[in-house]
KEMI-513800 format. One record per atom (N, C-alpha, C): residue number from 1; x, y, z; atom name. Coordinates in nm, 3 decimals. Layout:
// KEMI-513800
(r NUM; (X; Y; Z); CA)
...
//
This chain:
// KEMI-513800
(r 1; (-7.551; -8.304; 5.464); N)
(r 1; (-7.490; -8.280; 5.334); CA)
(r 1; (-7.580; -8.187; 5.251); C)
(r 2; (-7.496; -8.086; 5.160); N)
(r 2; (-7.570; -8.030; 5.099); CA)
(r 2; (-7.677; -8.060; 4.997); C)
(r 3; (-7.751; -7.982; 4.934); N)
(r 3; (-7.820; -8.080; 4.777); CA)
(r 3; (-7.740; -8.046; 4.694); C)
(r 4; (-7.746; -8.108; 4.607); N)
(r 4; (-7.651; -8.121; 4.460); CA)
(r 4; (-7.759; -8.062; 4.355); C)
(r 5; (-7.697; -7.966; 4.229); N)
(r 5; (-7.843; -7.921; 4.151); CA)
(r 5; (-7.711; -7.896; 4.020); C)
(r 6; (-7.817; -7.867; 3.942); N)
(r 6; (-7.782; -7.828; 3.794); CA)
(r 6; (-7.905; -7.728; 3.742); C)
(r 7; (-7.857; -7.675; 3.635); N)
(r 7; (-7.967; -7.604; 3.566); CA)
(r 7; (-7.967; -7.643; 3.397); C)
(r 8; (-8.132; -7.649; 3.384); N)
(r 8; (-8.119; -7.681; 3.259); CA)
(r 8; (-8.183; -7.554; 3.240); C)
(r 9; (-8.068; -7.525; 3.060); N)
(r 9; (-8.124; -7.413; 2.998); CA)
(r 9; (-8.146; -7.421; 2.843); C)
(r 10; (-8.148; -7.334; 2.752); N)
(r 10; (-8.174; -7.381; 2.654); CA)
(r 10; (-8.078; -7.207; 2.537); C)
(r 11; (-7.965; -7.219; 2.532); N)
(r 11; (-7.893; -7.084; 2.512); CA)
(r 11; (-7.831; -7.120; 2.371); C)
(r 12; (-7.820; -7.041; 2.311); N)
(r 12; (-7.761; -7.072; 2.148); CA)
(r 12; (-7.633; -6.968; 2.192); C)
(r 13; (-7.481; -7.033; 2.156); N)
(r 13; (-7.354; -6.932; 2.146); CA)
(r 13; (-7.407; -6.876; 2.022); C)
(r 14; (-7.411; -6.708; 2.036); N)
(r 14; (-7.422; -6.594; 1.911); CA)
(r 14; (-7.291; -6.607; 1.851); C)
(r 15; (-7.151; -6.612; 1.886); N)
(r 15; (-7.051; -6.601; 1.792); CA)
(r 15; (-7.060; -6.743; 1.720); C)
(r 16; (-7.110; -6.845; 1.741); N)
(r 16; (-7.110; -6.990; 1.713); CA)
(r 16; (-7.250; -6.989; 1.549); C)
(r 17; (-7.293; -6.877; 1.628); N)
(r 17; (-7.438; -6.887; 1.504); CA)
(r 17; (-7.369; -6.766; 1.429); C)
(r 18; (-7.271; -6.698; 1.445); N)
(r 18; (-7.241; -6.580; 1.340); CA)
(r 18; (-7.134; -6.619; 1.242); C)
(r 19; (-7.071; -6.756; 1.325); N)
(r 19; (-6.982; -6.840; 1.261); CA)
(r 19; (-7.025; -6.914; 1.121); C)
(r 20; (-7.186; -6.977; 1.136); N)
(r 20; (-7.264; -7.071; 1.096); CA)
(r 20; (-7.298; -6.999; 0.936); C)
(r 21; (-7.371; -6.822; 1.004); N)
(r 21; (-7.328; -6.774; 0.878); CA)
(r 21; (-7.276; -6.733; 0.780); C)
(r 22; (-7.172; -6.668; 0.904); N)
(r 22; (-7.056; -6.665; 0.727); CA)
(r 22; (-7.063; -6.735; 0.645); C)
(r 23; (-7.021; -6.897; 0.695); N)
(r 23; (-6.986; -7.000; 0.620); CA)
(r 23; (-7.106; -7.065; 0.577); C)
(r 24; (-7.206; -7.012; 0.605); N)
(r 24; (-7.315; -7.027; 0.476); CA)
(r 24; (-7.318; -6.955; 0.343); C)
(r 25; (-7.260; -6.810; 0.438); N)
(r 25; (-7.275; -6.682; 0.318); CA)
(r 25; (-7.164; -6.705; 0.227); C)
(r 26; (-7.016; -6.777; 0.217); N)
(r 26; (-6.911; -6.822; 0.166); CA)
(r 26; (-6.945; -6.947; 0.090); C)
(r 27; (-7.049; -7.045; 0.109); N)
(r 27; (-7.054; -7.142; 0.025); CA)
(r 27; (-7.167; -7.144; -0.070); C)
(r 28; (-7.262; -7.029; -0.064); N)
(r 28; (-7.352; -6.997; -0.161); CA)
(r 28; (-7.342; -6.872; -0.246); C)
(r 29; (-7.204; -6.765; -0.211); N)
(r 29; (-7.127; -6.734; -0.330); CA)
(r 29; (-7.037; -6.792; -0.417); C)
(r 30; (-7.032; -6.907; -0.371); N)
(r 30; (-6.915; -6.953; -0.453); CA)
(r 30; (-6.986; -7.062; -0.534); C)
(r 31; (-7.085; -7.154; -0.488); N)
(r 31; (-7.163; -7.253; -0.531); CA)
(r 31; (-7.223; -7.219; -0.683); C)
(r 32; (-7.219; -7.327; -0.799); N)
(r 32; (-7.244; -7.296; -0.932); CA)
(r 32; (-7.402; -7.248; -0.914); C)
(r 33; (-7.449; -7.357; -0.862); N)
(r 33; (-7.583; -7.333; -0.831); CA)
(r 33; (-7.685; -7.260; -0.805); C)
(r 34; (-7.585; -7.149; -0.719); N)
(r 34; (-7.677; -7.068; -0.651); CA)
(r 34; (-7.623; -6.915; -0.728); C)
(r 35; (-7.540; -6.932; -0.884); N)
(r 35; (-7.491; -6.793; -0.948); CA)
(r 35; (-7.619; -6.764; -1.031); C)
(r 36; (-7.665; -6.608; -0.997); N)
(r 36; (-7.768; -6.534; -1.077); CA)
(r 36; (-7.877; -6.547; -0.974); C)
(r 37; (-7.890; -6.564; -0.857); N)
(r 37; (-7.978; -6.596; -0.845); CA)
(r 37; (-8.026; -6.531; -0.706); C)
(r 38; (-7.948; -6.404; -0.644); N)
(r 38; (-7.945; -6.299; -0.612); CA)
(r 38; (-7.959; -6.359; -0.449); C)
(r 39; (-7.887; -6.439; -0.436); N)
(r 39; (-7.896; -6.532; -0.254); CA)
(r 39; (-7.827; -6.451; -0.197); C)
(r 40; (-7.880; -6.382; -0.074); N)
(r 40; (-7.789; -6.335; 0.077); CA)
(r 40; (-7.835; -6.383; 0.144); C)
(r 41; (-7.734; -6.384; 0.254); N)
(r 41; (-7.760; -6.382; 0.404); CA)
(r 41; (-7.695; -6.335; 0.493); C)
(r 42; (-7.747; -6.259; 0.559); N)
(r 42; (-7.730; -6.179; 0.653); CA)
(r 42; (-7.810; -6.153; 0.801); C)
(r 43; (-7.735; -6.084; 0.909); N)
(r 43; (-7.807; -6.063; 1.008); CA)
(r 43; (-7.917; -5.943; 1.003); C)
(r 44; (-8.031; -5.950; 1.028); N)
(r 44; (-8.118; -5.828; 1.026); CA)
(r 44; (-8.182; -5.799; 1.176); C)
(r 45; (-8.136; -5.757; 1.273); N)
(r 45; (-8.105; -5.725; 1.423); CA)
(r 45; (-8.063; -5.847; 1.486); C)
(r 46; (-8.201; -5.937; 1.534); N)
(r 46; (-8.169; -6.058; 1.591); CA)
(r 46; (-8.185; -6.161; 1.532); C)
(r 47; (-8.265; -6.169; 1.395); N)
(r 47; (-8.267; -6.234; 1.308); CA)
(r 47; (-8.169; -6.298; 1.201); C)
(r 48; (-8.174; -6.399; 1.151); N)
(r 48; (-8.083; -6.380; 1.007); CA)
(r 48; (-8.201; -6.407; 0.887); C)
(r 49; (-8.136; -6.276; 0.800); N)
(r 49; (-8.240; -6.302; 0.669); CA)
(r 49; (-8.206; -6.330; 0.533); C)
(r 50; (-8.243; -6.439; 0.493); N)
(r 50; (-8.226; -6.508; 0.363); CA)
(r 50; (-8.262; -6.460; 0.242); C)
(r 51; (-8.247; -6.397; 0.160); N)
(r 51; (-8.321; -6.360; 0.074); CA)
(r 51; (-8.266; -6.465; -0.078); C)
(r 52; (-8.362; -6.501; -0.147); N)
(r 52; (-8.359; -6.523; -0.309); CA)
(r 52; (-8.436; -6.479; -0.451); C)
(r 53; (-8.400; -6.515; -0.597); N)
(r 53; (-8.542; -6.438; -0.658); CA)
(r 53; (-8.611; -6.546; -0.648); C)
(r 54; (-8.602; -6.675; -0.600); N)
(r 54; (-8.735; -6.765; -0.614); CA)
(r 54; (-8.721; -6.866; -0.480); C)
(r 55; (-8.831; -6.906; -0.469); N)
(r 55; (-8.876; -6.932; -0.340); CA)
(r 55; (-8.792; -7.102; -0.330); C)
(r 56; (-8.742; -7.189; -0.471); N)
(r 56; (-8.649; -7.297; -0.412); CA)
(r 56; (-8.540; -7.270; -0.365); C)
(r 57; (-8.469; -7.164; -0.421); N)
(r 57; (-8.351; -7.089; -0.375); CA)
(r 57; (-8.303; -7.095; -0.297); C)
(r 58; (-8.402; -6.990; -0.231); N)
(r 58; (-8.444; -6.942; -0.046); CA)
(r 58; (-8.396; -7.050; 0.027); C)
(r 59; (-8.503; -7.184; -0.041); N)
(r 59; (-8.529; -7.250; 0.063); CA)
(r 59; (-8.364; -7.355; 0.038); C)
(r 60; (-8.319; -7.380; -0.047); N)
(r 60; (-8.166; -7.436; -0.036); CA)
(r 60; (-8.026; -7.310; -0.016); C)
(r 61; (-8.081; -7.245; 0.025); N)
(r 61; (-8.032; -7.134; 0.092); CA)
(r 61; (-8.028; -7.171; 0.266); C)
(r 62; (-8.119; -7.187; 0.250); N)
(r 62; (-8.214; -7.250; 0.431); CA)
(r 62; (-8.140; -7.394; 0.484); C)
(r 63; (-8.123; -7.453; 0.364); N)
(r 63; (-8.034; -7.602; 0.406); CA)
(r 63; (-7.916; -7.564; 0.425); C)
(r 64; (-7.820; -7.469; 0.361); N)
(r 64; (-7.677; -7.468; 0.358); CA)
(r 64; (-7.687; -7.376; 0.496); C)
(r 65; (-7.748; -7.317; 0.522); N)
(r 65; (-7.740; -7.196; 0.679); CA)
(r 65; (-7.752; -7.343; 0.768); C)
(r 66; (-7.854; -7.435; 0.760); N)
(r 66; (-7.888; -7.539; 0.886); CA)
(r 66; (-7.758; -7.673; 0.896); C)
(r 67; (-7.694; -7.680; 0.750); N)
(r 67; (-7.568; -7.786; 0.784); CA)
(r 67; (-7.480; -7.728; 0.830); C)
(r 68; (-7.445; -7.573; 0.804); N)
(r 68; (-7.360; -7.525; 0.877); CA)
(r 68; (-7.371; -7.518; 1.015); C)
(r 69; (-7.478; -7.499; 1.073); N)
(r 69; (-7.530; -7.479; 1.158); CA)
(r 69; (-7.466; -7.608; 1.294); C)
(r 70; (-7.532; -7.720; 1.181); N)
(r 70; (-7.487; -7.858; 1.285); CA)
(r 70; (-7.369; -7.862; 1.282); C)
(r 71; (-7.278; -7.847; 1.181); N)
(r 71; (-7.152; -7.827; 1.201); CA)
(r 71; (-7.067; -7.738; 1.322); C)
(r 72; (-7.143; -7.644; 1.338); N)
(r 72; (-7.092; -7.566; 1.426); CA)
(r 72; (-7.152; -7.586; 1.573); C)
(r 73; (-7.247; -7.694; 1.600); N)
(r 73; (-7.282; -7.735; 1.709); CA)
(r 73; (-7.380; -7.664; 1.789); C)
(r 74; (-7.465; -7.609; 1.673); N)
(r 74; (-7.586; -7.591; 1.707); CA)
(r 74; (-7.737; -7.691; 1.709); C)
(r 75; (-7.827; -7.672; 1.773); N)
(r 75; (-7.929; -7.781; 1.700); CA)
(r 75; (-8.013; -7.710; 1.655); C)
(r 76; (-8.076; -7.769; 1.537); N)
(r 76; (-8.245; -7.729; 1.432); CA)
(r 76; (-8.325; -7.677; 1.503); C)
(r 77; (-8.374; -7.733; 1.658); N)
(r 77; (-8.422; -7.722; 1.695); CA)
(r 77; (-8.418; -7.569; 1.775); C)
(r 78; (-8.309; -7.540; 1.759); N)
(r 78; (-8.260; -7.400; 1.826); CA)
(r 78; (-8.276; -7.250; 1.752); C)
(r 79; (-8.301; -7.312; 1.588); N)
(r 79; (-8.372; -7.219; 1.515); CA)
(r 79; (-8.449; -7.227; 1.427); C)
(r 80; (-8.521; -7.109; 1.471); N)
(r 80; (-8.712; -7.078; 1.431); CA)
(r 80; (-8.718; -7.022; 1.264); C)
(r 81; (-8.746; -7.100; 1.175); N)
(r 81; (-8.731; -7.069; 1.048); CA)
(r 81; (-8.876; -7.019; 1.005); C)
(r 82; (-8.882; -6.912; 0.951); N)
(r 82; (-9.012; -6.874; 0.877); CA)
(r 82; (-9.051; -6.936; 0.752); C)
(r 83; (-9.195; -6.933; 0.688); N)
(r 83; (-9.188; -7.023; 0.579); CA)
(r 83; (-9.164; -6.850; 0.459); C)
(r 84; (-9.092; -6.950; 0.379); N)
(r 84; (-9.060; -6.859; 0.241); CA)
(r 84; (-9.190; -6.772; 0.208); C)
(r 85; (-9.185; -6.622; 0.209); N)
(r 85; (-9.271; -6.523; 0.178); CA)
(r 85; (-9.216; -6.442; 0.065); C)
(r 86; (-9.343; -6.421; -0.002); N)
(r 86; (-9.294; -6.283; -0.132); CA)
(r 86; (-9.243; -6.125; -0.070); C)
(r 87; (-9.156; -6.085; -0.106); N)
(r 87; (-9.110; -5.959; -0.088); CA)
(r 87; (-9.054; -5.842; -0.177); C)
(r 88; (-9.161; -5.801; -0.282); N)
(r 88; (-9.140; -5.723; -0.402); CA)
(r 88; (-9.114; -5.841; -0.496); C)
(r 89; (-8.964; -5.859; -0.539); N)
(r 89; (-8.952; -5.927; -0.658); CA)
(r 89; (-8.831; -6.075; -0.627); C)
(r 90; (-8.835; -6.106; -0.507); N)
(r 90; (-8.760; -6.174; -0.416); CA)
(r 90; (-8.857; -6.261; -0.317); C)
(r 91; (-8.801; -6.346; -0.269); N)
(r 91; (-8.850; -6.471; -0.160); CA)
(r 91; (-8.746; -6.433; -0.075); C)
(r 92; (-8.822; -6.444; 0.074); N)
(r 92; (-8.765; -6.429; 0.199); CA)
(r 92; (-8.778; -6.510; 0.281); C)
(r 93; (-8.688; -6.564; 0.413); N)
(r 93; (-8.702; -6.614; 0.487); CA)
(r 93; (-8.665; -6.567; 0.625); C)
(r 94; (-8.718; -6.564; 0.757); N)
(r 94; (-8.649; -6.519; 0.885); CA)
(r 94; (-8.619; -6.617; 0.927); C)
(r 95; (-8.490; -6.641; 1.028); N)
(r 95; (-8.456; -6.766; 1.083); CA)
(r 95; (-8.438; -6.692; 1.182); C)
(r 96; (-8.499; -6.724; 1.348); N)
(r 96; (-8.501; -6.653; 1.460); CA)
(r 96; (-8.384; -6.774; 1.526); C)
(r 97; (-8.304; -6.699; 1.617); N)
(r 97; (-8.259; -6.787; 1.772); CA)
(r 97; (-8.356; -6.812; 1.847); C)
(r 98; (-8.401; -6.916; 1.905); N)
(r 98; (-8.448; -6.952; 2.051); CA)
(r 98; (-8.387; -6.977; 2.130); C)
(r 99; (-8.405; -6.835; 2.234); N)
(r 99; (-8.330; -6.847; 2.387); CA)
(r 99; (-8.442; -6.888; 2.450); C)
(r 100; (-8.373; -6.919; 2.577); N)
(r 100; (-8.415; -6.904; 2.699); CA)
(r 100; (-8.559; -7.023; 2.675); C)
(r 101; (-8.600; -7.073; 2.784); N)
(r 101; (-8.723; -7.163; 2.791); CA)
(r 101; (-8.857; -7.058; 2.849); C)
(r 102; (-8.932; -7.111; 2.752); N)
(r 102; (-9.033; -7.075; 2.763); CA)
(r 102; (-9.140; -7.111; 2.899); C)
(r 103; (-9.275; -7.013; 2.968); N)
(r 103; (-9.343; -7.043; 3.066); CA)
(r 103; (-9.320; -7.238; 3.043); C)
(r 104; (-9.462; -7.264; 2.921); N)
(r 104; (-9.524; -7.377; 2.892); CA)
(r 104; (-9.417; -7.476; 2.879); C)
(r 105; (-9.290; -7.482; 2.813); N)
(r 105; (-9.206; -7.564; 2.793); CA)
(r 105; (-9.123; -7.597; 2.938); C)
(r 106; (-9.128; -7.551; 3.041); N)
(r 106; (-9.031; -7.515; 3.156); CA)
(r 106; (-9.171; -7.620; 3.260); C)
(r 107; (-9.269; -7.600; 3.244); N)
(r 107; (-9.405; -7.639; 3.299); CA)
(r 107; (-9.398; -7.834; 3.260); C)
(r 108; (-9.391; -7.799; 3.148); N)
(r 108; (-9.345; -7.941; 3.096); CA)
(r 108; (-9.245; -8.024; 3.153); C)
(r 109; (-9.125; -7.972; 3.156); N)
(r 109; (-9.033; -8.050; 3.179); CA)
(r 109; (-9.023; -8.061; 3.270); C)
(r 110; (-9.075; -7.958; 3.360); N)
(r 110; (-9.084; -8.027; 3.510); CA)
(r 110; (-9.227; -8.124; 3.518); C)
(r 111; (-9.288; -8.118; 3.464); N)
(r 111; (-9.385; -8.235; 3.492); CA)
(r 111; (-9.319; -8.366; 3.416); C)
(r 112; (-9.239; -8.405; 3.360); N)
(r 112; (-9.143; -8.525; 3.333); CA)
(r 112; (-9.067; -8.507; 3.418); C)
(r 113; (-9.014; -8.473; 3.466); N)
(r 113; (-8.912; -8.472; 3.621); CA)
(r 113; (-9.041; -8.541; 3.707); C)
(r 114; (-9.108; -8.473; 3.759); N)
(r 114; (-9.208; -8.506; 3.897); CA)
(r 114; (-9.301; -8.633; 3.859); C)
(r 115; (-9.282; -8.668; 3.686); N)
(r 115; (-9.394; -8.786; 3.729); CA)
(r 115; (-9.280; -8.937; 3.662); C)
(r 116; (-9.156; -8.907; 3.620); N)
(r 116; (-9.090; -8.989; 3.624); CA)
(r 116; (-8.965; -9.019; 3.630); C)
(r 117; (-8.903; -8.947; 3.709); N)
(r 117; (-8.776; -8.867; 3.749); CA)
(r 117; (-8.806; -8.959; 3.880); C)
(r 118; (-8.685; -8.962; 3.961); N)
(r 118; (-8.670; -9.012; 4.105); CA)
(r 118; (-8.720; -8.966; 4.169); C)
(r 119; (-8.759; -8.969; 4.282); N)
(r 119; (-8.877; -8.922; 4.371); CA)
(r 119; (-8.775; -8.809; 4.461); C)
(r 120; (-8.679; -8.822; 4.481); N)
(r 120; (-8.572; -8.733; 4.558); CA)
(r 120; (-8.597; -8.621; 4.466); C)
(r 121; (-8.578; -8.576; 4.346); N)
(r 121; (-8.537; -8.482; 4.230); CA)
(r 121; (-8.675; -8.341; 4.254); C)
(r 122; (-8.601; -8.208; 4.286); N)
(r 122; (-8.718; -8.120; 4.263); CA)
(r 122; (-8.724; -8.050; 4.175); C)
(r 123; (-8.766; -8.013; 4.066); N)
(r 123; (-8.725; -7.876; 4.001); CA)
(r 123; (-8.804; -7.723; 4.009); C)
(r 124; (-8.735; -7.644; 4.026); N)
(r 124; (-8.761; -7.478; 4.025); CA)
(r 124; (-8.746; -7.429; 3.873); C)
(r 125; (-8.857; -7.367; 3.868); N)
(r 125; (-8.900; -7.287; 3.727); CA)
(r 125; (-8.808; -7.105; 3.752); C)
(r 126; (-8.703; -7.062; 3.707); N)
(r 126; (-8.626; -6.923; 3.775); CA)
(r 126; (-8.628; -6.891; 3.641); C)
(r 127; (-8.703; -6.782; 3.584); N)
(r 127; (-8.729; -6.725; 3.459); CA)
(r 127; (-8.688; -6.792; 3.356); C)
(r 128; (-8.624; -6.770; 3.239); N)
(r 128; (-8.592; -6.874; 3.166); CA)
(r 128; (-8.517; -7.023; 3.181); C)
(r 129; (-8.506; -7.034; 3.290); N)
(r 129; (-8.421; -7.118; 3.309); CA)
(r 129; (-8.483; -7.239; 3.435); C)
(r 130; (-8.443; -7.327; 3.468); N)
(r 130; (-8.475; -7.427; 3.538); CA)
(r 130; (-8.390; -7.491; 3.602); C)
(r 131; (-8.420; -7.459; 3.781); N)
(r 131; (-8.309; -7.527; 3.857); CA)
(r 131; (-8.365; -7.659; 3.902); C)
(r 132; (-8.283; -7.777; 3.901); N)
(r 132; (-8.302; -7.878; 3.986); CA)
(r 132; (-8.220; -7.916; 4.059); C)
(r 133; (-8.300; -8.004; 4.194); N)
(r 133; (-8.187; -8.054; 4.308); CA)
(r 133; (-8.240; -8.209; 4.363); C)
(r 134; (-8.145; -8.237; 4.461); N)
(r 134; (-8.185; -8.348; 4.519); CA)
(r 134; (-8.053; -8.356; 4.577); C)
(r 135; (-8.040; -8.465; 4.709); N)
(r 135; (-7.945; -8.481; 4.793); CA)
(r 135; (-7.859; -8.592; 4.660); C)
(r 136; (-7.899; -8.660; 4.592); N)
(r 136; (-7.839; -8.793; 4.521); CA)
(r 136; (-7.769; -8.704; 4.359); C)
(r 137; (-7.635; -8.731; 4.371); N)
(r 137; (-7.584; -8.687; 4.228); CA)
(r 137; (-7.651; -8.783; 4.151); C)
(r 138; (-7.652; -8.936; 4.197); N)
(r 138; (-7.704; -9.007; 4.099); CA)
(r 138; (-7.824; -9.023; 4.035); C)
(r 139; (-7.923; -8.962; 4.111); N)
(r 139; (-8.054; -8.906; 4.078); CA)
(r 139; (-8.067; -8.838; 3.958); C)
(r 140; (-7.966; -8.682; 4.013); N)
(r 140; (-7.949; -8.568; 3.916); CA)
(r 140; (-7.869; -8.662; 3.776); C)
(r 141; (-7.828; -8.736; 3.755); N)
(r 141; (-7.738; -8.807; 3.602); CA)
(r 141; (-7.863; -8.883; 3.589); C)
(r 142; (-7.985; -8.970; 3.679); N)
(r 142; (-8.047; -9.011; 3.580); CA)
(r 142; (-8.183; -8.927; 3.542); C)
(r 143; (-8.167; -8.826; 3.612); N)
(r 143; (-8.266; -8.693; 3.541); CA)
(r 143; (-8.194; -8.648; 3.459); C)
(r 144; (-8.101; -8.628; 3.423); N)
(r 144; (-8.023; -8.559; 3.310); CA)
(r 144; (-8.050; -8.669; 3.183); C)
(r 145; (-8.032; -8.769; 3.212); N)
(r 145; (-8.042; -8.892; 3.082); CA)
(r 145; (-8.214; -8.884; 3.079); C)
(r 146; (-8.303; -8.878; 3.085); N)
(r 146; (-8.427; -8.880; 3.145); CA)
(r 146; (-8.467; -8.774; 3.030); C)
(r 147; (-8.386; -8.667; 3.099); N)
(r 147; (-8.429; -8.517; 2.996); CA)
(r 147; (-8.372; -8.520; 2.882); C)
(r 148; (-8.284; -8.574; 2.765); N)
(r 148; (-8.218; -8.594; 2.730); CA)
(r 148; (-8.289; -8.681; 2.604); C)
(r 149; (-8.336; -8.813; 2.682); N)
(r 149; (-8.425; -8.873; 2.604); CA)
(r 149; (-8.541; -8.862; 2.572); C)
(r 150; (-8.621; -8.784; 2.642); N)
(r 150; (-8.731; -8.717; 2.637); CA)
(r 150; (-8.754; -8.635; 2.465); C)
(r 151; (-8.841; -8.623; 2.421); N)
(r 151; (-8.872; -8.606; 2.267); CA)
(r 151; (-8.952; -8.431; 2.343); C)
(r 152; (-8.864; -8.305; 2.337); N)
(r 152; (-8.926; -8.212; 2.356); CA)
(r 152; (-8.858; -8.118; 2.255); C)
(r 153; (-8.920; -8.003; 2.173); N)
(r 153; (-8.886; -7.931; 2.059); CA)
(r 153; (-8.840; -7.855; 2.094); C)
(r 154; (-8.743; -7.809; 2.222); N)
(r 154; (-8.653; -7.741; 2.181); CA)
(r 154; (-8.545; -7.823; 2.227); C)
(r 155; (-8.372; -7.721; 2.259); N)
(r 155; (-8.255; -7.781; 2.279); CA)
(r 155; (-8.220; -7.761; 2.401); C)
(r 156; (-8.217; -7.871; 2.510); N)
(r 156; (-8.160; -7.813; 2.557); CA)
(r 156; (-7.976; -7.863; 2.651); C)
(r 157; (-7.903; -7.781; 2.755); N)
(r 157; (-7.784; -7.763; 2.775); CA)
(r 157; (-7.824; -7.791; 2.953); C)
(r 158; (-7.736; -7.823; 3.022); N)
(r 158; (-7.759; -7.865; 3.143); CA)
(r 158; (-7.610; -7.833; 3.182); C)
(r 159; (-7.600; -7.713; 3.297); N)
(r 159; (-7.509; -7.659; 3.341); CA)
(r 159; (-7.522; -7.658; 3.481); C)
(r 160; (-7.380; -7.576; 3.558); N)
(r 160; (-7.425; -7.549; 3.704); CA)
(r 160; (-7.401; -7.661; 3.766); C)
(r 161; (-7.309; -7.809; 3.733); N)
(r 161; (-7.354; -7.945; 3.799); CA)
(r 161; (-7.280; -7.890; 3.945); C)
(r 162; (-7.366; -7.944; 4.047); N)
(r 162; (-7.247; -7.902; 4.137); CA)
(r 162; (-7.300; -8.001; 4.244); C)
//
C-alpha cells in the first residue's frame, strides 16, 4: 500500500486580505470617531499601510483592519504589524502578510512531529512548505491534531490529504 501524506503550509488568500481591507477602509470613514483625523488604509506593494495624525489613531485603525481580518478568516498570527512610527506630521504603521514557512519554523515543527508524533510519521522540509507521510491515515489525523495544538506563532493550513 501506498503512504498517505499531507502538506502543511502556512498561505494567507490575498483576495480574502483585500476583502479585510476595504471593509476596514469603509468602517473608519464612516466611524464618528475616527472624523478629522486623517486615517487611511491602503495597499503599499505587498504591504498594507495605515496611516493617522496621532499614533492612538493608527493604532485603533490597527484593531478595525485585525477584526476584519478574523472575520474574513484570516489569523493575527498571519499578519506582521509594525509598531506605530513618526512620518512628517502623521503616525504610520506596516502590516506585512506572512507566507510561506520559514527555514527555523519548518525545523521546528518537524522536531514536534519526530519527538512526539507517532513513530510511523516522517516529515520533509520542500521550500516553504512541509510534506508529511506515513503508511497510517490515522497517524497523519493524530499529527494533524498534534500540530494544531501545538502553541507555534505562525498559522498554519494542512492540505494535499491524500
Amino acid at each position: 500500500m501506498a503512504d498517505s501524506s499531507f502538506d502543511v503550509v502556512s498561505k494567507v488568500d490575498k483576495m480574502e486580505a483585500d476583502n479585510a481591507l476595504n471593509q476596514a477602509r469603509k468602517e473608519v470613514e464612516q466611524r464618528y470617531d475616527f472624523k478629522n483625523t486623517g486615517v487611511s488604509i491602503e495597499w503599499s506593494g505587498e504591504k498594507m499601510l495605515l496611516k493617522a495624525s496621532s499614533e492612538d489613531r493608527v493604532v485603533a485603525a490597527l484593531d478595525v483592519l485585525q477584526s476584519k481580518a478574523i472575520k474574513r478568516g484570516i489569523s493575527l498570527k498571519s499578519l506582521d504589524a509594525s509598531d506605530p512610527y513618526p512620518s512628517g506630521k502623521e503616525f504610520r504603521i506596516e502590516v506585512a502578510l506572512k507566507q510561506g514557512i520559514d527555514q527555523e519554523h519548518a525545523k521546528k515543527i518537524s522536531k514536534i512531529i519526530r519527538d512526539e508524533g507517532p513513530k510511523s510519521v516522517k516529515s520533509q522540509i520542500q521550500g516553504d512548505e512541509l510534506r508529511v507521510t506515513s503508511k497510517s491515515r490515522d497517524d497523519l489525523q493524530a499529527t494533524i491534531q498534534l500540530l494544531k495544538s501545538s502553541d507555534l506563532d505562525i498559522d498554519l493550513q494542512f492540505i494535499n490529504f491524500r
